[in-house]
FIVEX-981352 format. One line per 10 residues: for each residue x, y, z of C-alpha. Coordinates in nm, 3 decimals. Layout:
X:Y:Z; ...
# end
This chain:
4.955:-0.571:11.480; 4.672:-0.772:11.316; 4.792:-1.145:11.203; 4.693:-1.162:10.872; 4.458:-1.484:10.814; 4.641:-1.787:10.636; 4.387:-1.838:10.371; 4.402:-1.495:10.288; 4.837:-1.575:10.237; 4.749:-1.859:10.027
4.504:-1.740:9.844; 4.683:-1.485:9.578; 4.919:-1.812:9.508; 4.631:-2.029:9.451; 4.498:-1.768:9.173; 4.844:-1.738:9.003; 4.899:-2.136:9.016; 4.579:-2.152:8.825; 4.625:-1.872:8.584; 4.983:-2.044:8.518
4.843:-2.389:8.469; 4.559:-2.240:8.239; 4.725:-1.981:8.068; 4.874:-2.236:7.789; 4.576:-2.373:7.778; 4.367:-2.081:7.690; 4.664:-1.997:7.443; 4.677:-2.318:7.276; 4.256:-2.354:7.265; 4.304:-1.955:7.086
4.546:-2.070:6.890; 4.326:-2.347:6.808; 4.507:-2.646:6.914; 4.202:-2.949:7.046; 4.291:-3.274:7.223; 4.198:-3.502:6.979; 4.054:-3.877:7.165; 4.082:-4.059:6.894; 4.461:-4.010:6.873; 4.515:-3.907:7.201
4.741:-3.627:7.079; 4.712:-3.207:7.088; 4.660:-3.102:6.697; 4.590:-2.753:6.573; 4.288:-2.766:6.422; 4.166:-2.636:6.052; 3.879:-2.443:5.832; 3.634:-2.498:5.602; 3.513:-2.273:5.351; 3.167:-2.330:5.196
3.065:-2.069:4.899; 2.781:-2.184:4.667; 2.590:-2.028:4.392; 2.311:-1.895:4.527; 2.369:-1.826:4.826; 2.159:-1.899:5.149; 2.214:-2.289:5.118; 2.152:-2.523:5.465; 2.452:-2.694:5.597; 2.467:-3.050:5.753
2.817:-3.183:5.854; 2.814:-3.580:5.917; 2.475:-3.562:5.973; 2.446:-3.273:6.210; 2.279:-2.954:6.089; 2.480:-2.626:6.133; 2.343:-2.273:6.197; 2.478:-2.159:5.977; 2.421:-2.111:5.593; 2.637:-2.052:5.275
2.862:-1.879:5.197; 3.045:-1.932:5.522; 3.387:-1.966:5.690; 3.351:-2.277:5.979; 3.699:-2.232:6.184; 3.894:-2.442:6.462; 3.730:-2.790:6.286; 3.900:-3.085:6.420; 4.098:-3.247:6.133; 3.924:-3.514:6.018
3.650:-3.668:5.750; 3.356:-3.503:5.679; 3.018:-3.547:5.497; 2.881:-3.206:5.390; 2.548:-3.169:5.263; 2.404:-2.831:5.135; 2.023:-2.792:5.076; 1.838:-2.509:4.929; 1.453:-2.497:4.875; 1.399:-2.550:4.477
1.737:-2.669:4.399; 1.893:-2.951:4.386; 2.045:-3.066:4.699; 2.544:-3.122:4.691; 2.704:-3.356:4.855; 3.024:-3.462:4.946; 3.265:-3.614:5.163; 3.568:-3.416:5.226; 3.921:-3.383:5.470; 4.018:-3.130:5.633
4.384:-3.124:5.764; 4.544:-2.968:6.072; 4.654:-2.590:6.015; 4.473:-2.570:5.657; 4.209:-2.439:5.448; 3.993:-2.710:5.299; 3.791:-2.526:4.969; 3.425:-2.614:4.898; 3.391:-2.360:4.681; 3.257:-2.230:4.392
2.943:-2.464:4.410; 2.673:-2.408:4.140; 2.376:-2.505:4.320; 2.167:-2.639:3.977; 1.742:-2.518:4.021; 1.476:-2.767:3.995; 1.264:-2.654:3.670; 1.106:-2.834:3.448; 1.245:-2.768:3.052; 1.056:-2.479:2.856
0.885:-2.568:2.530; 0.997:-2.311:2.211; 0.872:-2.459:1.910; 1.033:-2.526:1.538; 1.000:-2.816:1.504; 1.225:-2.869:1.184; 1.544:-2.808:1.369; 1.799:-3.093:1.381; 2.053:-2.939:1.555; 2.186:-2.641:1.824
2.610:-2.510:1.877; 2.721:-2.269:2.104; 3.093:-2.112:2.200; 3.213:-2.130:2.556; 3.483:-1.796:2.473; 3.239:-1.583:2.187; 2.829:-1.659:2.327; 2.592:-1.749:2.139; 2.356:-2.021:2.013; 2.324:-2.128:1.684
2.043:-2.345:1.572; 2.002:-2.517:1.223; 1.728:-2.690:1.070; 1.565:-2.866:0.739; 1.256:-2.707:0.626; 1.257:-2.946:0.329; 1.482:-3.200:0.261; 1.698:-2.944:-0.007; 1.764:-2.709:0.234; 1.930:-2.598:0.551
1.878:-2.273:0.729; 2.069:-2.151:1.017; 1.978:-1.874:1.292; 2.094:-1.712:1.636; 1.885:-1.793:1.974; 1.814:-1.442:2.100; 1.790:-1.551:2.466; 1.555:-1.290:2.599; 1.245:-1.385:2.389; 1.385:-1.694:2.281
1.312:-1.635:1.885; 1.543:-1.759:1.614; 1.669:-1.458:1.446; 1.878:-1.344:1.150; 1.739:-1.656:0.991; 2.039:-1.746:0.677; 1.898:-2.063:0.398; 1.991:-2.260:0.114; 1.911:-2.450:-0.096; 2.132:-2.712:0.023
2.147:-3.008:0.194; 2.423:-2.958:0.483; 2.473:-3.203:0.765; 2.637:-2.981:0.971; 2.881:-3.131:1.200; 3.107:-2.832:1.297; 3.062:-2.510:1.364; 3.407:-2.212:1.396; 3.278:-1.877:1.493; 3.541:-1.600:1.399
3.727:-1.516:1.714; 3.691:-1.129:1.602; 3.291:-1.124:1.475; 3.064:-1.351:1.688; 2.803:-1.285:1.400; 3.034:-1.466:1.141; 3.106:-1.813:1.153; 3.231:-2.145:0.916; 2.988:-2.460:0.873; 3.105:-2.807:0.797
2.908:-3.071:0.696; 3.213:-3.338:0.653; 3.503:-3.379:0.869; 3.727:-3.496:0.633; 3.998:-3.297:0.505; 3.929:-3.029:0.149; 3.563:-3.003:0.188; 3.426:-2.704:0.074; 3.248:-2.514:0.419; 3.001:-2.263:0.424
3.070:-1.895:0.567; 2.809:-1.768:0.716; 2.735:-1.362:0.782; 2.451:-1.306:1.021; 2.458:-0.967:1.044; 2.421:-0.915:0.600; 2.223:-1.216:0.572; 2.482:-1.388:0.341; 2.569:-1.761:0.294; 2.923:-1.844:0.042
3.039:-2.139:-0.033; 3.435:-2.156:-0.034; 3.588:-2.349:-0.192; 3.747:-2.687:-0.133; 4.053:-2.670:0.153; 4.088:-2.616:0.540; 4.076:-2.273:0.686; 4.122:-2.092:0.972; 4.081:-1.744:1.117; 4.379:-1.600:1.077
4.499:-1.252:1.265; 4.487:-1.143:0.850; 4.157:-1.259:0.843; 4.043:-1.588:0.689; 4.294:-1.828:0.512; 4.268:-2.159:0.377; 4.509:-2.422:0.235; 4.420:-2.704:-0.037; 4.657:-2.916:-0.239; 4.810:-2.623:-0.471
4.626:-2.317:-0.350; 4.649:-2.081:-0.087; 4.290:-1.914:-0.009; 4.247:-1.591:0.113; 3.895:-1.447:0.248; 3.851:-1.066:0.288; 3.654:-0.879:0.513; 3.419:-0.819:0.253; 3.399:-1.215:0.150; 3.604:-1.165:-0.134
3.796:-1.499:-0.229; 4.138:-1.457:-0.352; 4.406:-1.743:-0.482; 4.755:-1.800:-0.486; 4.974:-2.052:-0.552; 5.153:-2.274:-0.204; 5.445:-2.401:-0.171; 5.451:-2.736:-0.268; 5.594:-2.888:0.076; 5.347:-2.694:0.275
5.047:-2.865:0.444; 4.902:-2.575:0.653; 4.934:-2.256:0.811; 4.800:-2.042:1.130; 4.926:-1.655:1.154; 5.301:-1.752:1.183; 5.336:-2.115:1.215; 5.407:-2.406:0.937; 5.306:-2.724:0.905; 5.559:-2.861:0.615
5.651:-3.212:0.499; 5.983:-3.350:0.556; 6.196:-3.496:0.292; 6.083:-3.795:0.067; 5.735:-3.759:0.271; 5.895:-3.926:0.571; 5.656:-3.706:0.773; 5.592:-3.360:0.901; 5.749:-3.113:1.122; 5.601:-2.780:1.281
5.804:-2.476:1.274; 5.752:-2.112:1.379; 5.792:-1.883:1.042; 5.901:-1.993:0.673; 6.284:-1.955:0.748; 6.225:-2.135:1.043; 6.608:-2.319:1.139; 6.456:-2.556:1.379; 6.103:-2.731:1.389; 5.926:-2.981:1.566
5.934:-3.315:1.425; 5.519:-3.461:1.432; 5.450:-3.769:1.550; 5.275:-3.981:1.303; 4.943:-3.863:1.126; 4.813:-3.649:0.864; 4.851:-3.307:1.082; 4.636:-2.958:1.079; 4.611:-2.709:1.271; 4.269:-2.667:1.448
4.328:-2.477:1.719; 4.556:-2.175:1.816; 4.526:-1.928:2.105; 4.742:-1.797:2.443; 5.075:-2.017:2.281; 4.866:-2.302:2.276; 4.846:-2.516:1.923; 4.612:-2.784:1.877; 4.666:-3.032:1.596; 4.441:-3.246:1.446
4.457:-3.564:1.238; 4.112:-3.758:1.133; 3.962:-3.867:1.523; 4.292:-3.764:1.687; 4.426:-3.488:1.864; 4.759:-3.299:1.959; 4.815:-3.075:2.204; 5.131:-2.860:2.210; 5.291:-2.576:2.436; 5.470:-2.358:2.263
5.527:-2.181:2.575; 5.778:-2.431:2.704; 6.117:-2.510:2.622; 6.099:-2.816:2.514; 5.756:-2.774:2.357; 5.548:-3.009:2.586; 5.258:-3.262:2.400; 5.011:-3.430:2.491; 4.739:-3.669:2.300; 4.360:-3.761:2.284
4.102:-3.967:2.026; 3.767:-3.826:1.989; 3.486:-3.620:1.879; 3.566:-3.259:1.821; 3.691:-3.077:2.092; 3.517:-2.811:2.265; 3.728:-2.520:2.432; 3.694:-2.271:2.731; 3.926:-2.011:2.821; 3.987:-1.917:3.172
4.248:-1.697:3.305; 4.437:-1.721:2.966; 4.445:-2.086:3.046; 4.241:-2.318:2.791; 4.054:-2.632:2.854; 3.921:-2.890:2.623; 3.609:-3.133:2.644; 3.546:-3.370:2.398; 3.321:-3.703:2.418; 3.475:-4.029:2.244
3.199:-4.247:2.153; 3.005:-4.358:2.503; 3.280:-4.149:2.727; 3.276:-3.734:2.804; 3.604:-3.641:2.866; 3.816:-3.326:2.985; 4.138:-3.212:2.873; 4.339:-2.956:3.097; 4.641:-2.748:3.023; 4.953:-2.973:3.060
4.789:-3.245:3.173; 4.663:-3.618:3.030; 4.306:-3.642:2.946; 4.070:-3.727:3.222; 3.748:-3.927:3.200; 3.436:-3.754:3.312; 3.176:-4.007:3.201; 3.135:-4.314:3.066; 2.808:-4.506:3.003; 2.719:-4.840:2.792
2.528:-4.599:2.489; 2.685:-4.344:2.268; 2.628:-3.959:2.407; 2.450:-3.693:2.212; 2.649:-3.400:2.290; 2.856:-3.184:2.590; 2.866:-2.799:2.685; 3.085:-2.648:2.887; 2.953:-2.429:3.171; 3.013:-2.081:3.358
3.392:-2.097:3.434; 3.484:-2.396:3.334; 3.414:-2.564:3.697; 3.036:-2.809:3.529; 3.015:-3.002:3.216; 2.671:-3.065:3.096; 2.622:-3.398:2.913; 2.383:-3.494:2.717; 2.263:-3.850:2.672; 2.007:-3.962:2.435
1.711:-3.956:2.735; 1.892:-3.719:3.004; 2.047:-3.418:3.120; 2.356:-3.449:3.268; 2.585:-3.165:3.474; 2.908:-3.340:3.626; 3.151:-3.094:3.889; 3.477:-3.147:3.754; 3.604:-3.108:4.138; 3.735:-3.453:4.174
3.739:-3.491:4.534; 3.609:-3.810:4.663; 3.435:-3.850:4.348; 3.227:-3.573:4.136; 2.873:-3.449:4.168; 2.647:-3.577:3.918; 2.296:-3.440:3.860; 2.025:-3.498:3.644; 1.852:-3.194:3.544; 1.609:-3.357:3.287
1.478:-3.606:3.106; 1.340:-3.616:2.793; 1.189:-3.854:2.521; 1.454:-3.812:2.251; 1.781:-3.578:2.252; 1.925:-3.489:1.926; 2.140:-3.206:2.038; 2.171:-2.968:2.385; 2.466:-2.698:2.437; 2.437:-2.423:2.726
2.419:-2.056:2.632; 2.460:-1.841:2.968; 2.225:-1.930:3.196; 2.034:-2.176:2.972; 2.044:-2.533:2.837; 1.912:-2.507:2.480; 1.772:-2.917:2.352; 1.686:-3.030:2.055; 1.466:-3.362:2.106; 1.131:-3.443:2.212
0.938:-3.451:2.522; 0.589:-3.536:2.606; 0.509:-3.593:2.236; 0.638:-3.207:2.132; 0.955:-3.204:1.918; 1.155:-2.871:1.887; 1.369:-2.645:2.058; 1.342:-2.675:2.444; 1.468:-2.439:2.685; 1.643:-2.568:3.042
1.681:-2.274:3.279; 2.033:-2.292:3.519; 1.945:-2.036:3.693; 1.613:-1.881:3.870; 1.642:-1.565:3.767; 1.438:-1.365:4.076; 1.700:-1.490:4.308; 1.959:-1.174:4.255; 2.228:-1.322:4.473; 2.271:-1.580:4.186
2.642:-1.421:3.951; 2.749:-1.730:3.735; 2.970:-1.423:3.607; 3.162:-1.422:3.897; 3.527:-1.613:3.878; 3.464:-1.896:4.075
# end
């Protein structure tokens, strides 16, 4: 019988020492566990998603570039720190420095990468101001041809002409602009925003211009109603104005709530219905409603503003000072912008205001964007567009500059200025988008 060799006895063992001793190891390096030096500890390690808008962006992570390019999923990252920096030819380069934590999912996500263009002349010069609606589209423009009259028309944003022109022969320093929730070609004009001043309602689609008279209004599911001292005002489909006489303790109304005075005047209290048994007691102010959508009142007395939930048992408040408040809907959740002075603030759903901007000069204007993810702001020499992701601070880019800004709001994919650059005053157009890269959907929900 043939002695088998000892090295041929040993060496099976050998190979299932080795697999034993390596076996966890492969495991836990699948599983993506890493030896980290620094702590001199075994941690499971994380992911990073990167998704911009376009797509196709250039990826550097603390200073080293990746092979890859956006939108990508990077997996087994060793927690930690990092700098991300995304470059695409003809856009403006985002940066920004985030964690990523052992056995998660860090987000950078929904990342508008803004293009590099220069702004777009129009023309009309007479125009003093441009509005547009986050939740109904659209860009309104008005203007003074002489100084006894004010005309008012739509931005059609394929050929950029100012259509369904309205005029009259008054003087209107508009400051407010409602578009009816139901008819984006019918909207109220303001030109004071004190309380019982008589707005304008405006009918694109006829061509027809009413005064109303004197009182606050709002569109109503009945249609339009206002309120004044005495008088209840009701506005037809058809713009016929019809009167009746209020209830002297009522301030206000919007479909089925009440805004009533209390006793002897010692304030005012909000209650669902007329025969309302229970209401909400006001805090102190001259009260209005201004705003009401998805159980969500907003309230508004002179510069200040009131937020309630009426979805929530106790009704939950909040409160902010400033300009006029500009809304977005997303996901049946609303958001609120609104710039105080020198500051651009934002103003989320159950949550405290947050400050966006703040600079030593008072700002023209702001315009929400896309989903609700950018603010544009305008300054009177610049335009701004601030990433409301907070992380580590937010991405600010300028997109323009310009000699004068009287007014900017976006409308889709655009930036539509009033102000003066180069010498030319009008109506200037600021693409967000380049519009022969396909893969760009700002539609999309980020």
């Amino acid at each position: 019988m043939v002695k088998t060799p000892f090295h041929r006895k040993i060496l099976p063992w050998m190979f299932i020492i080795i697999f034993l001793m390596m076996a966890p190891a492969v495991i836990f390096y699948t599983s993506g566990y890493r030896w980290n030096a620094k702590k001199h500890a075994i941690e499971r390690n994380g992911t990073l998603i990167i998704d911009t808008f376009p797509q196709g962006a250039s990826i550097k992570l603390n200073g080293q570039q990746m092979p890859e390019t956006t939108s990508v999923t990077l997996q087994n990252m060793s927690p930690g720190s990092y700098d991300i920096k995304l470059d695409l030819q003809d856009y403006h380069p985002w940066s920004k420095t985030l964690w990523i934590d052992p056995e998660r999912v860090t987000f950078a996500s929904g990342i508008v990468l803004w293009p590099q263009l220069e702004p777009e002349y129009v023309g009309e010069s007479s125009l003093s101001t441009v509005w547009s609606d986050a939740d109904s589209g659209g860009a309104i423009v008005t203007g003074h041809d002489t100084a006894s009259t004010t005309f008012f028309g739509i931005i059609n944003p394929k050929n950029l002409q100012i259509e369904k022109r309205i005029q009259t022969n008054t003087f209107i320093n508009v400051n407010r602009i409602d578009w009816n929730p139901r008819n984006e070609s019918e909207v109220l004009v303001y030109d004071n925003s004190q309380p019982n001043i008589s707005p304008w309602l405006l009918q694109f689609n006829s061509g027809t211009i009413i005064e109303l008279p004197a009182g606050t209004y709002h569109w109503q599911q009945d249609g339009l109603i206002g309120q004044n001292t005495n008088t209840q005002i009701t506005v037809s489909s058809d713009q016929t104005v019809s009167k009746e006489t209020k209830a002297p303790s009522l301030i206000d109304s919007l479909d089925n709530w009440r805004l009533s005075l209390l006793n002897q005047n010692q304030g005012e209290i909000l209650s669902d219905g007329d025969d309302a048994k229970e209401g909400y007691i006001l805090p102190q102010g001259q009260w209005q409603f201004w705003y009401g959508k998805n159980n969500i009142l907003i309230l508004q007395s002179a510069n200040h503003w009131l937020w309630i939930d009426t979805n929530k048992n106790p009704s939950v408040n909040t409160q902010a000072t400033g300009d006029l408040p500009l809304p977005i809907t997303i996901k049946r959740l609303v958001q609120l912008a609104y710039k105080n002075n020198n500051e651009a603030w934002v103003w989320l759903q159950g949550q405290e205001p947050e400050l966006i901007y703040r600079q030593s000069d008072p700002l023209v204007s702001i315009s929400w964007h896309a989903q609700g993810r950018d603010l544009m702001v305008a300054t009177k020499n610049e335009i701004l567009i601030f990433s409301l992701d907070d992380r580590n601070g937010r991405n600010k880019t300028s997109l323009a500059t310009f000699d004068d800004i009287k007014s900017a709001a976006i409308d889709g994919d655009n930036v539509f200025i009033v102000g003066t650059k180069n010498g030319q005053t009008g109506l200037w157009k600021l693409p967000l988008a380049i519009k022969s890269n396909s893969l760009l959907q700002l539609g999309i929900n980020l």
